[in-house]
Backbone as CSV, one residue per row, in Angstrom:
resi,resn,N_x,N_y,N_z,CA_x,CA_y,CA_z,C_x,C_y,C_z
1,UNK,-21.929,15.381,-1.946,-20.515,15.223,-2.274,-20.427,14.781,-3.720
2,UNK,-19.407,15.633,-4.642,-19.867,15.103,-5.744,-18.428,15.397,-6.057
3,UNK,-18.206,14.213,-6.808,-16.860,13.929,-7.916,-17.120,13.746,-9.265
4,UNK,-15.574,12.843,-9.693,-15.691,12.206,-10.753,-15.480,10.579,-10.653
5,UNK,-15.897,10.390,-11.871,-15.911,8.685,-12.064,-14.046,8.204,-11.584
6,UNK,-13.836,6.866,-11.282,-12.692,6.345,-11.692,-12.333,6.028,-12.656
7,UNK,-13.701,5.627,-13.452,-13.120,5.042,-14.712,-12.962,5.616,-15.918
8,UNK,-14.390,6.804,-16.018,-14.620,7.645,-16.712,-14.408,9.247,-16.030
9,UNK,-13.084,9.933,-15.904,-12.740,11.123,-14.802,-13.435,12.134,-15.424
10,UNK,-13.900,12.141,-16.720,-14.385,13.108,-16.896,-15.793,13.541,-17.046
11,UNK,-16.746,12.555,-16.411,-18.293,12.151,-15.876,-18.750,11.890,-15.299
12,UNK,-19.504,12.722,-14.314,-20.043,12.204,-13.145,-21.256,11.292,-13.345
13,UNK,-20.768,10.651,-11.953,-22.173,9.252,-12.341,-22.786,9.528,-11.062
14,UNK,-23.914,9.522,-11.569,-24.716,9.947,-10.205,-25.292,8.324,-9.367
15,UNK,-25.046,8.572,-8.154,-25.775,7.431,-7.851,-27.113,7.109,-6.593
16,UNK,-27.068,7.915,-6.326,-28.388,8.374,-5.720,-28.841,9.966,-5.228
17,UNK,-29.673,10.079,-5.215,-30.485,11.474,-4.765,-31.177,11.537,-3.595
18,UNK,-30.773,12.140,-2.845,-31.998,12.229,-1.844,-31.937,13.709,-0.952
19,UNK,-32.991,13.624,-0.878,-33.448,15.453,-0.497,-32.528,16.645,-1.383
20,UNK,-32.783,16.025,-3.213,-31.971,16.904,-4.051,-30.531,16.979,-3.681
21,UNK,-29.392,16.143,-3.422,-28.260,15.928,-3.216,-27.770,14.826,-4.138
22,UNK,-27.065,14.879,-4.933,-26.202,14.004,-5.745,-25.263,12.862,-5.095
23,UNK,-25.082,12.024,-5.111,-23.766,11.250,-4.866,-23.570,10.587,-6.305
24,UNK,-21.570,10.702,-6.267,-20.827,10.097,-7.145,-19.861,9.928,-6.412
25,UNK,-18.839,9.473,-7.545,-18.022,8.784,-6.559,-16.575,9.242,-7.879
26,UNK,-15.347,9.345,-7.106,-13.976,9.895,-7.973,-12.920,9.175,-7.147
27,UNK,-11.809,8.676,-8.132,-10.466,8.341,-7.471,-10.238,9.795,-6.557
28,UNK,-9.420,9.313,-5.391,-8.987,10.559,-4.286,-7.312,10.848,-4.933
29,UNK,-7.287,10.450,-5.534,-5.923,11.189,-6.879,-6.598,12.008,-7.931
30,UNK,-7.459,11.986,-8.442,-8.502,12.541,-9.652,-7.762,13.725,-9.331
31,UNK,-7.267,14.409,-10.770,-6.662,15.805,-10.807,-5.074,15.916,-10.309
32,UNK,-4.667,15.201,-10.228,-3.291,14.699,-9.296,-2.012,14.466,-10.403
33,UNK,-1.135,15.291,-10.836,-0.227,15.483,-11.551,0.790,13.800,-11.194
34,UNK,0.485,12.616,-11.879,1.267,11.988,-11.099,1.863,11.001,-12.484
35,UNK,3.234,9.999,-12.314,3.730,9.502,-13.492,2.797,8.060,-13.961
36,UNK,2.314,7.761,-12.779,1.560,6.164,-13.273,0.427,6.226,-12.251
37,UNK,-0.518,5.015,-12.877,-1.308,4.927,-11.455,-2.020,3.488,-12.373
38,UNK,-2.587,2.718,-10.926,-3.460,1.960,-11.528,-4.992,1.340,-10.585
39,UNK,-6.165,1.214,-10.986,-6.730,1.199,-10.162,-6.758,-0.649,-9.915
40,UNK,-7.049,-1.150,-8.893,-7.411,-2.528,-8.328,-8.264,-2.424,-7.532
41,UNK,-8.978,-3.531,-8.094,-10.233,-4.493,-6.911,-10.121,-5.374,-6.439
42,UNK,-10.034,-5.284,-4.691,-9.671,-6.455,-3.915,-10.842,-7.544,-4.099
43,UNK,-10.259,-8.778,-3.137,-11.154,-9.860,-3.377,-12.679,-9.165,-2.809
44,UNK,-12.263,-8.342,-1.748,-14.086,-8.010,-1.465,-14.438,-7.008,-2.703
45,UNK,-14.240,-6.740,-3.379,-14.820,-5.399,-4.715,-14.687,-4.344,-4.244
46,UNK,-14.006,-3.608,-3.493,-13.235,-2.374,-2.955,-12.299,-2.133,-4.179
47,UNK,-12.298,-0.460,-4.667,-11.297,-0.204,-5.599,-10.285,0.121,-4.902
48,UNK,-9.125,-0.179,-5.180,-7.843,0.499,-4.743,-7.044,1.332,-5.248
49,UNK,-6.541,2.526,-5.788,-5.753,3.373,-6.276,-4.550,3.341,-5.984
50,UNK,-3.610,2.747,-6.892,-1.952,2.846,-6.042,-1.204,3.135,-7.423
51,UNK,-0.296,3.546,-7.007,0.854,4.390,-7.980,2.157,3.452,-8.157
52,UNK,2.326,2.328,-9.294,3.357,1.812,-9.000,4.934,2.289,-9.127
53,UNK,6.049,2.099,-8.557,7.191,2.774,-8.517,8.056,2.403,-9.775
54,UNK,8.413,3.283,-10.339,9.100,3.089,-11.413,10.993,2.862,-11.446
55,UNK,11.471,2.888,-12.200,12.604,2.084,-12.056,13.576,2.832,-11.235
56,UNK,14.034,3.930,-11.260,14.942,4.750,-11.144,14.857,5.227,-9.521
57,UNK,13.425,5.440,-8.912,13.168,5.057,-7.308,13.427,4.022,-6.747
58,UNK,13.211,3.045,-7.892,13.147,1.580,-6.837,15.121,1.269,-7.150
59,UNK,15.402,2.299,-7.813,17.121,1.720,-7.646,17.819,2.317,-6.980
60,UNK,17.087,3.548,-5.788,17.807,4.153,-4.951,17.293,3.169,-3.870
61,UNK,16.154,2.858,-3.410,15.794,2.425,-2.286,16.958,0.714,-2.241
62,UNK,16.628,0.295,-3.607,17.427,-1.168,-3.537,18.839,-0.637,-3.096
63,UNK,19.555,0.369,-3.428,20.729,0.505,-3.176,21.230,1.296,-1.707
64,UNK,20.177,1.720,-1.082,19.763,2.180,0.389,20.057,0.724,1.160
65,UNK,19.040,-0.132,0.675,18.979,-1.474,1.090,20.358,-2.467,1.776
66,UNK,21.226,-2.119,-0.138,22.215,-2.884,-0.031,23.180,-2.316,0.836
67,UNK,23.529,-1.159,1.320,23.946,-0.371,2.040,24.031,-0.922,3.406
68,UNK,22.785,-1.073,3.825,22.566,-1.186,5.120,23.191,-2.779,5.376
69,UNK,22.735,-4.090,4.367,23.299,-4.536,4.313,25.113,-5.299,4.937
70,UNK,25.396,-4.265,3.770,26.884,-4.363,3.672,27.399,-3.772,5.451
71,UNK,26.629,-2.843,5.780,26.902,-1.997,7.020,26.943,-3.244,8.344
72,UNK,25.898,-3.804,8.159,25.526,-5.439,9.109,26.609,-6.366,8.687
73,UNK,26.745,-6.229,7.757,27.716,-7.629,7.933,29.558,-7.217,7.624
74,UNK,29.785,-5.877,7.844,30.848,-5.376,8.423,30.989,-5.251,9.499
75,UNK,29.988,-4.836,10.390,29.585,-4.912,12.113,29.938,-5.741,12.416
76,UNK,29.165,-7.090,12.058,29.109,-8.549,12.636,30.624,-9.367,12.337
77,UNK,31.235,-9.068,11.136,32.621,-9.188,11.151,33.953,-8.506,11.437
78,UNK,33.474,-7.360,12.632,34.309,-6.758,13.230,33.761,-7.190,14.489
79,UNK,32.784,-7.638,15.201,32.947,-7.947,16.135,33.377,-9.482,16.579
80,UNK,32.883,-10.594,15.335,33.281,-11.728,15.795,34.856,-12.199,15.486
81,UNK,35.246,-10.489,15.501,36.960,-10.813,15.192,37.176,-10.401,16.287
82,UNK,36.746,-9.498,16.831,37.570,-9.074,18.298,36.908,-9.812,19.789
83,UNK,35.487,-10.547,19.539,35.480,-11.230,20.522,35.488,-12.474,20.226
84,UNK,35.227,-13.291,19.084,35.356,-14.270,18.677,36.320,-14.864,17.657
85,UNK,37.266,-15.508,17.828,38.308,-15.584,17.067,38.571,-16.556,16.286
86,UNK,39.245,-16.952,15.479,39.492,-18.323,14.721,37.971,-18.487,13.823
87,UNK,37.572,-20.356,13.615,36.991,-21.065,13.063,35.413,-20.498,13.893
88,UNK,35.260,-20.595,14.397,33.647,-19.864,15.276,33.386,-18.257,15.028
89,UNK,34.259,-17.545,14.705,33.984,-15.833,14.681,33.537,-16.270,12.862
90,UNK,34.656,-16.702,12.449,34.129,-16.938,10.669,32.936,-18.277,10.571
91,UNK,32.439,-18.710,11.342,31.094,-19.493,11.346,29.899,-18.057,11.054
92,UNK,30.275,-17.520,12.607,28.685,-16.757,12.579,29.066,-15.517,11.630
93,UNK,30.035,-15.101,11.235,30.123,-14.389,10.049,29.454,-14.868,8.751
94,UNK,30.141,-16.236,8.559,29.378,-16.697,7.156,27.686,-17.076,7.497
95,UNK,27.307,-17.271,8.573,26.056,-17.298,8.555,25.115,-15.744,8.544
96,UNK,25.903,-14.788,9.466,25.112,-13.900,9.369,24.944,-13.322,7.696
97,UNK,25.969,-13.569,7.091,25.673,-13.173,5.504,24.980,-13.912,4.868
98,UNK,24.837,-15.127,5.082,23.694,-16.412,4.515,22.350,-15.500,5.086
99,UNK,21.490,-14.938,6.294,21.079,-14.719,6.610,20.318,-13.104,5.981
100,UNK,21.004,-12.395,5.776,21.158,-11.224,5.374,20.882,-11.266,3.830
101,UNK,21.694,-11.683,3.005,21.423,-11.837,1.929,19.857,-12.629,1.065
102,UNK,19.531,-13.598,1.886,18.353,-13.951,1.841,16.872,-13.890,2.320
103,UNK,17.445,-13.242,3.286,15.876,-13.051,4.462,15.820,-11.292,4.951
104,UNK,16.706,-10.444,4.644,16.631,-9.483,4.895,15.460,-8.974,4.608
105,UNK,15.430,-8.679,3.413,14.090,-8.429,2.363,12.443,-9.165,3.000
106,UNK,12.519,-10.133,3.053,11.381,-11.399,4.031,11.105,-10.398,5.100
107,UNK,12.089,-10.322,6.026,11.405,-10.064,7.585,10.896,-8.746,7.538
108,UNK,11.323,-7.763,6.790,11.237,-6.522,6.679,9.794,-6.425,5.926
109,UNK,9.565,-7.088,4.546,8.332,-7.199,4.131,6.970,-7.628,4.831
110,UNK,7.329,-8.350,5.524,6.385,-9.602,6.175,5.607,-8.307,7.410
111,UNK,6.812,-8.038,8.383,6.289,-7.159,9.629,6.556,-5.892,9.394
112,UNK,7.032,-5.369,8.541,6.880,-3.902,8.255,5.960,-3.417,7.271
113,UNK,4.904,-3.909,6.552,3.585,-3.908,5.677,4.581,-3.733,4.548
114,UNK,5.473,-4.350,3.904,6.363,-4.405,2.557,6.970,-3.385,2.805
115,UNK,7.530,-2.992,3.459,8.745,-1.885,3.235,9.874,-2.156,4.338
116,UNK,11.207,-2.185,2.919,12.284,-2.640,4.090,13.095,-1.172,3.991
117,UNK,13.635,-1.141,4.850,14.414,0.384,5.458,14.589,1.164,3.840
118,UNK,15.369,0.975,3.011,14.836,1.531,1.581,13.997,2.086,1.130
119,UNK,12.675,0.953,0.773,11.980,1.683,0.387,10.868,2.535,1.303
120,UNK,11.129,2.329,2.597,10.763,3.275,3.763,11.018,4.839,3.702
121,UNK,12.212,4.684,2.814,12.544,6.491,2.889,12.694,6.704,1.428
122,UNK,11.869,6.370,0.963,11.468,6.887,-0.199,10.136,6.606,-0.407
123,UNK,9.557,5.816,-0.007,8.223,6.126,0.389,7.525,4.955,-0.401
124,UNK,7.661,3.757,-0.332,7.211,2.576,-1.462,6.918,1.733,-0.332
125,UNK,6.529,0.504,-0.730,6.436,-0.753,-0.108,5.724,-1.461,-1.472
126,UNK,6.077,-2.909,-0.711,5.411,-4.150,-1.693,4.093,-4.646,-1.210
127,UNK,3.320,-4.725,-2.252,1.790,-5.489,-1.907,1.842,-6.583,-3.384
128,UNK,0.658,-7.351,-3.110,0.433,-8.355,-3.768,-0.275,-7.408,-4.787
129,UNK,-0.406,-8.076,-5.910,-1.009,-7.444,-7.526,-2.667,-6.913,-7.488
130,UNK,-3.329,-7.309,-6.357,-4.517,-7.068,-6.227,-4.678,-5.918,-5.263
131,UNK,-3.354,-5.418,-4.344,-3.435,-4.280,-3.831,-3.200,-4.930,-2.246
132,UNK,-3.316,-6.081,-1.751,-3.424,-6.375,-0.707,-2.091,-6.589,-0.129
133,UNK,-1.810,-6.456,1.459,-0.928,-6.933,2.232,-0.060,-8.057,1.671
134,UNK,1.520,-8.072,1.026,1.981,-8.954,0.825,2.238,-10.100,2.183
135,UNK,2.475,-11.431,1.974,1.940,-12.790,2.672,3.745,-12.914,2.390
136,UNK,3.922,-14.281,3.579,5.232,-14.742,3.231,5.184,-15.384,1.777
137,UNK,4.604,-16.207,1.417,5.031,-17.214,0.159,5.420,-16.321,-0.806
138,UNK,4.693,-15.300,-1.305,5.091,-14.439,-2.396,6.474,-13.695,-1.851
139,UNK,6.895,-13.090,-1.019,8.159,-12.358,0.036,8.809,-13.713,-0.578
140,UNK,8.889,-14.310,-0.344,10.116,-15.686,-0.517,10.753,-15.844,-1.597
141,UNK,9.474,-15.596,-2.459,9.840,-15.640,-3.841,10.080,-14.805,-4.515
142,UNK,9.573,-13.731,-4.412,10.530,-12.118,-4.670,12.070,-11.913,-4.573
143,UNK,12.097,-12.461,-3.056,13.370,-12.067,-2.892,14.461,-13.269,-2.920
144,UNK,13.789,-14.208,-3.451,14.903,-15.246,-4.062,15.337,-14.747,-5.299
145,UNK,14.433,-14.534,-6.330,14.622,-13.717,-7.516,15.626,-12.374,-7.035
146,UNK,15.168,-11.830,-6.181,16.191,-10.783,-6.124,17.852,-10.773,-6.143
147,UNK,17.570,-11.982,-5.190,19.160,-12.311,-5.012,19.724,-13.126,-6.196
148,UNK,19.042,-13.957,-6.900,19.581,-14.428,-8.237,19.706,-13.053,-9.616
149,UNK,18.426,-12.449,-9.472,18.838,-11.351,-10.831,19.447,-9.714,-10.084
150,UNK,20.033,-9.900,-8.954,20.688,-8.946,-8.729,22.181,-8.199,-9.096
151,UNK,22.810,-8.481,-7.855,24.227,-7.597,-7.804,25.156,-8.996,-9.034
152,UNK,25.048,-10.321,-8.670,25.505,-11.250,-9.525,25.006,-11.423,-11.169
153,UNK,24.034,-10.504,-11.636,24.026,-9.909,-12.714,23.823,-8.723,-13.343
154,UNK,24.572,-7.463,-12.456,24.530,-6.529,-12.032,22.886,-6.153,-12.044
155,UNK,21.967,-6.526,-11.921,20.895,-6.080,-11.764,19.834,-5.959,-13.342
156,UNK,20.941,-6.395,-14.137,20.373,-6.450,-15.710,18.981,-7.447,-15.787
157,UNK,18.936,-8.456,-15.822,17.484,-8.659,-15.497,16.501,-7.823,-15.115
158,UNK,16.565,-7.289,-13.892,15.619,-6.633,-12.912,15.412,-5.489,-14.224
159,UNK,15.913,-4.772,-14.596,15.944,-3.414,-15.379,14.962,-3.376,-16.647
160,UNK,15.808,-5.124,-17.222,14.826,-5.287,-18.640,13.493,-5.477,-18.341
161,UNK,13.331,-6.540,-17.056,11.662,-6.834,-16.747,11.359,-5.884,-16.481
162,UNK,11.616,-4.539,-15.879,10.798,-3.875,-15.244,10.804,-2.674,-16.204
163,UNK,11.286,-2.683,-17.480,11.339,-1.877,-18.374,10.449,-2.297,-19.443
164,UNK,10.070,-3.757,-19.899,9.291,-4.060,-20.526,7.029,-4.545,-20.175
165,UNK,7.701,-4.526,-18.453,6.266,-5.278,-18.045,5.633,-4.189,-17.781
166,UNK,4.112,-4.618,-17.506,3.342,-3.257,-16.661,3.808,-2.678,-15.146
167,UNK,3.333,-1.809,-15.262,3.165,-1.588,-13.443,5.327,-2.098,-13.257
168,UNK,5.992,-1.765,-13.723,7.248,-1.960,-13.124,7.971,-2.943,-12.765
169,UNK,7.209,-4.413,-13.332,7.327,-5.604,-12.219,8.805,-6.537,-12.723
170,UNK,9.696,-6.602,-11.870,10.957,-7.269,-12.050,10.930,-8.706,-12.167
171,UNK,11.677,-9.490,-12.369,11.184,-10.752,-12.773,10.685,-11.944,-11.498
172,UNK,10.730,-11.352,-9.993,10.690,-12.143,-9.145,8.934,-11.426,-9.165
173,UNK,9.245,-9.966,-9.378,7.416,-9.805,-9.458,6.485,-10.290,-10.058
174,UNK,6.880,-10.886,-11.302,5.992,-11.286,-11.991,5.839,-13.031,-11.568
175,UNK,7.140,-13.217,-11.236,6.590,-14.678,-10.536,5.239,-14.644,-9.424
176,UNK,6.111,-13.844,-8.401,5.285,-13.851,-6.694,3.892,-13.174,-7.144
177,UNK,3.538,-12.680,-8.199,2.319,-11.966,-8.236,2.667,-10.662,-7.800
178,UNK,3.638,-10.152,-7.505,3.586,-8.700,-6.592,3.864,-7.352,-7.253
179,UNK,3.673,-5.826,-6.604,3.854,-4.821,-7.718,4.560,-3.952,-5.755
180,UNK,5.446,-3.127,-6.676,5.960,-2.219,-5.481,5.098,-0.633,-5.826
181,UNK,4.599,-0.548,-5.058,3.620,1.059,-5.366,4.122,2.091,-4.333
182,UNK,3.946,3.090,-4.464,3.700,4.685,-3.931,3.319,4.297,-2.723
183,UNK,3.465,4.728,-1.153,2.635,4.282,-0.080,2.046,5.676,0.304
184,UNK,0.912,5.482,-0.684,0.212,6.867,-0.511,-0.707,6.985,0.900
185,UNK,-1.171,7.749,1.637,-1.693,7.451,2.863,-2.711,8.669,2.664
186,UNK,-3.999,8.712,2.459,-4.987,9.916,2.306,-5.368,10.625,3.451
187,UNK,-5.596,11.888,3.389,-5.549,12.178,5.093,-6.942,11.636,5.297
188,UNK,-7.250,11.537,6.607,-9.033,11.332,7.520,-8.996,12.026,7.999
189,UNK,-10.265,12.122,8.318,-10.721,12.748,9.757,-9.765,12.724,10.845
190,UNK,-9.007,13.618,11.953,-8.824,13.447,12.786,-8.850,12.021,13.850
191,UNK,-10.277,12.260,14.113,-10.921,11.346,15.226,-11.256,10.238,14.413
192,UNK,-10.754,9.531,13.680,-11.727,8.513,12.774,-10.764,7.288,13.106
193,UNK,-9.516,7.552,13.392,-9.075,6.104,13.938,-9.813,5.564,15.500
194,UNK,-9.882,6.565,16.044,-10.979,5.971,17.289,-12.324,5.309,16.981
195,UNK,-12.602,5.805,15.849,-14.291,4.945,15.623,-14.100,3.422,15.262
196,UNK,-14.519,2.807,15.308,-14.310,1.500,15.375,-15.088,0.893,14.200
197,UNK,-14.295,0.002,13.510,-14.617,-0.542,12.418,-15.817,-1.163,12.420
198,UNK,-17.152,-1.131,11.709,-18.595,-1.334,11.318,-18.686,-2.679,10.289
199,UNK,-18.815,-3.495,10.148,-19.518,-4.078,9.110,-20.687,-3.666,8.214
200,UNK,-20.882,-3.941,7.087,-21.814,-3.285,5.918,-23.233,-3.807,6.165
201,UNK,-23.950,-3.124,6.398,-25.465,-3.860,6.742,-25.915,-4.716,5.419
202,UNK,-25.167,-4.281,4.365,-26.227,-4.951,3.087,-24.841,-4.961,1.964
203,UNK,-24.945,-5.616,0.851,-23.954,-5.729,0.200,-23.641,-4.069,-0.500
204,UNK,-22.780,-3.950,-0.698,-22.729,-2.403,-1.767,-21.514,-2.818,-3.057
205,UNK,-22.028,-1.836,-4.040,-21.020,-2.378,-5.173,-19.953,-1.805,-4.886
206,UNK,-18.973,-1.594,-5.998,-17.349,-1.249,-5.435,-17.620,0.199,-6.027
207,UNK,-18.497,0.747,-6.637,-18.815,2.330,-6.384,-19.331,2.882,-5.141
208,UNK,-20.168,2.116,-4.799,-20.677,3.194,-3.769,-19.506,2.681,-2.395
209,UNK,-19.059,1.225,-2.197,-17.881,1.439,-1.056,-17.196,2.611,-1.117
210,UNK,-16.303,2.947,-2.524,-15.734,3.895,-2.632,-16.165,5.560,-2.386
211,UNK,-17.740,5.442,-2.488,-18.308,6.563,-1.865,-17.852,6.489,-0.312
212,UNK,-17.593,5.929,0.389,-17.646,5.634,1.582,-16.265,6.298,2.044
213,UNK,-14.637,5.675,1.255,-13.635,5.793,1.594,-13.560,7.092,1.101
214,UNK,-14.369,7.889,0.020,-13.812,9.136,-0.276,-14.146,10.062,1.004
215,UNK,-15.949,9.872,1.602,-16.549,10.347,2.506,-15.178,10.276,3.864
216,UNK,-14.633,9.771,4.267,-12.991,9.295,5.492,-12.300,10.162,4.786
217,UNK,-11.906,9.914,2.924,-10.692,11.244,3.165,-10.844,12.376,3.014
218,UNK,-12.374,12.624,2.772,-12.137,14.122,2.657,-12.566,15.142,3.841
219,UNK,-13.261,14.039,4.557,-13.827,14.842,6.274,-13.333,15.268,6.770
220,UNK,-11.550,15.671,6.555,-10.666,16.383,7.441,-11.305,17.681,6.788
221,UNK,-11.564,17.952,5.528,-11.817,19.249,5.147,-13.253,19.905,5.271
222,UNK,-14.247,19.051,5.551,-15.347,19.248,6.115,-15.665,20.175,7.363
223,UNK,-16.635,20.653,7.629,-17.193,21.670,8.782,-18.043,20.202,9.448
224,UNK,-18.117,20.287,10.898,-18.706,19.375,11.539,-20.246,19.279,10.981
225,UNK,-20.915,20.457,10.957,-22.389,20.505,10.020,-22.214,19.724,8.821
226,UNK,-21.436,20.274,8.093,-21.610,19.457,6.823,-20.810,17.556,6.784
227,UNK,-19.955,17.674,7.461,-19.698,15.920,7.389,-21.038,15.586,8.088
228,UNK,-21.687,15.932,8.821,-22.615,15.701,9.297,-24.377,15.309,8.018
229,UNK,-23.934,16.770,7.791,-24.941,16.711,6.523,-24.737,15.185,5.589
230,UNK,-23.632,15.405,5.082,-23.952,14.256,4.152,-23.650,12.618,4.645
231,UNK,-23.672,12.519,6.180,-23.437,11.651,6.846,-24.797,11.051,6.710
232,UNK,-25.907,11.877,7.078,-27.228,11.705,7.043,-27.608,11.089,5.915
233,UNK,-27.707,11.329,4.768,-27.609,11.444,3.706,-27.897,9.523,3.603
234,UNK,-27.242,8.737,4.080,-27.029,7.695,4.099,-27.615,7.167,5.569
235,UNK,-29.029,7.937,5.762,-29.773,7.546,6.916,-30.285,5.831,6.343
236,UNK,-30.585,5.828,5.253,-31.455,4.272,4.930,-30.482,3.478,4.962
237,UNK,-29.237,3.572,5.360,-27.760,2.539,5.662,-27.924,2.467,6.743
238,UNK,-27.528,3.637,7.682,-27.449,2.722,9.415,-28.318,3.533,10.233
239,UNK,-29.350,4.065,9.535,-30.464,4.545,10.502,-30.089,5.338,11.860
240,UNK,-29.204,6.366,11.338,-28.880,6.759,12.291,-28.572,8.649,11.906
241,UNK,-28.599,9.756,13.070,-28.652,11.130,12.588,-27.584,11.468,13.567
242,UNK,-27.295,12.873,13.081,-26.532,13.854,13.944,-25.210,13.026,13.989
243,UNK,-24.235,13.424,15.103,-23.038,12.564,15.448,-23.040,10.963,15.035
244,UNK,-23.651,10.304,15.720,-23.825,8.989,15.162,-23.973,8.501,13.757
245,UNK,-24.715,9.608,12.620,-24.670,9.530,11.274,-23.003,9.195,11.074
246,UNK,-21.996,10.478,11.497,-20.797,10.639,10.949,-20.352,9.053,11.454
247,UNK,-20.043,8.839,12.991,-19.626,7.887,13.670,-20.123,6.346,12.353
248,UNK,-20.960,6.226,11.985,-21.261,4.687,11.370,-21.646,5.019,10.234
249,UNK,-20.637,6.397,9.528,-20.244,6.358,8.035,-18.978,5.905,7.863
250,UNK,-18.020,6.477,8.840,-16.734,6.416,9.295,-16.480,5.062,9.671
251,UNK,-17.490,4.808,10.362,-17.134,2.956,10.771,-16.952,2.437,9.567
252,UNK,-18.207,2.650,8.658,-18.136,1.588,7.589,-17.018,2.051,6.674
253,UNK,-16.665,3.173,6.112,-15.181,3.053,5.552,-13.838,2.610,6.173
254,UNK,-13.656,2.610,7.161,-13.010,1.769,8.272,-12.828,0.534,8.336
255,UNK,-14.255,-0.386,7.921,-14.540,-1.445,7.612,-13.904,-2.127,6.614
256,UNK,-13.853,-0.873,5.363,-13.858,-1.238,4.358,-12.457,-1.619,3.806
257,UNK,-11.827,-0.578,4.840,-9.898,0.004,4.417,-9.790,-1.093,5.198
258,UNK,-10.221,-2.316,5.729,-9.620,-3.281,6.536,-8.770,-2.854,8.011
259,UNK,-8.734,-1.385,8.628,-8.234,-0.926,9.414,-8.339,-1.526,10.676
């Protein structure tokens, strides 16, 4: 299997040989007509490839957002008028907008892997700056910023930060640590969510892991012989041939994607 570098796309780096077979290793975007990209290394040394969203996407999804919003707390104040009346219908009204306005963004980030109905249909979500699963503490603080440099300053803040910083980042991003990216999803193998995640027998650098995750996305396009073939290939890793080669190559990129 042979690519190009991540760092250098236009050189292959070879990194081992065996029975006259090359391995290198290439971003799975390499050749990919796209407006940004940036690569990250998680805390384990896994590279990550993500595409951060630039301004003009992230102001349809925010305004998708506010939409839905506004839609909830017209609901909730048409119903606590017709079943709830007086001083108690305008309680849980003003709370459900206390609620909404501040935590919408939170719950949606937290249990939906950073994507709230917005940027769901346009295809984004939020992760932390290193590529990983955004956490509540950073969510909190994002979207406090949001609600301070938002609709109450028409959004002018958000525009300049994210017009002057890297990677897109608005001013609650650059607090929380966080970047909103592309939720790119590479195809696999078919059958590869059934294999079950492997641990690494021995340490590997963040090239050859990435040999690993390219080996997962590109096996959909593989012939069973050949994922097979170069499954082998990596017999002095888990000592293992035939089916089982593929099975605990697949584990270990599995491993690796934290799946």
């Amino acid at each position: 299997m042979t690519a190009q570098s991540t760092s250098i796309p236009s050189q292959n780096v070879p990194l081992e040989e065996v029975g006259g077979t090359y391995w290198s290793y290439a971003s799975p975007l390499a050749g990919v007509v796209i407006d940004t990209r940036e690569d990250l290394e998680t805390p384990e040394g896994a590279i990550m490839h993500v595409r951060p969203a630039g301004i003009a996407i992230r102001a349809g999804a925010f305004l998708v957002d506010e939409m839905i919003k506004m839609c909830i707390n017209a609901a909730v104040w048409f119903l606590a008028g017709i079943i709830l009346s007086g001083r108690l219908g305008m309680m849980i009204f003003v709370l459900t907008m206390f609620l909404v306005m501040w935590f919408y963004g939170v719950l949606f980030e937290i249990f939906n892997d950073g994507r709230t109905p917005g940027k769901a249909m346009v295809n984004l979500k939020t992760v932390n700056a290193d590529g990983t699963p955004i956490r509540l503490p950073a969510s909190l603080i994002r979207n406090i910023f949001k609600v301070v440099e938002g609709i109450p300053l028409l959004g002018i803040p958000a525009v300049a930060s994210m017009a002057i910083t890297k990677n897109f980042k608005r001013i609650g991003d650059v607090v929380a640590n966080t970047i909103v990216v592309y939720d790119d999803k590479p195809p696999v193998l078919k059958n590869s969510a059934a294999v079950a995640a492997k641990p690494l027998p021995t340490n590997l650098t963040a090239e050859e892991q990435v040999i690993l995750l390219e080996y997962q996305s590109r096996s959909a396009s593989f012939s069973r012989p050949r994922a097979t073939e170069l499954a082998e290939i990596l017999e002095v890793l888990h000592g293992e041939s035939g089916e089982e080669a593929v099975d605990a190559t697949l584990g270990y990129a599995q491993g690796i994607r934290g799946q």
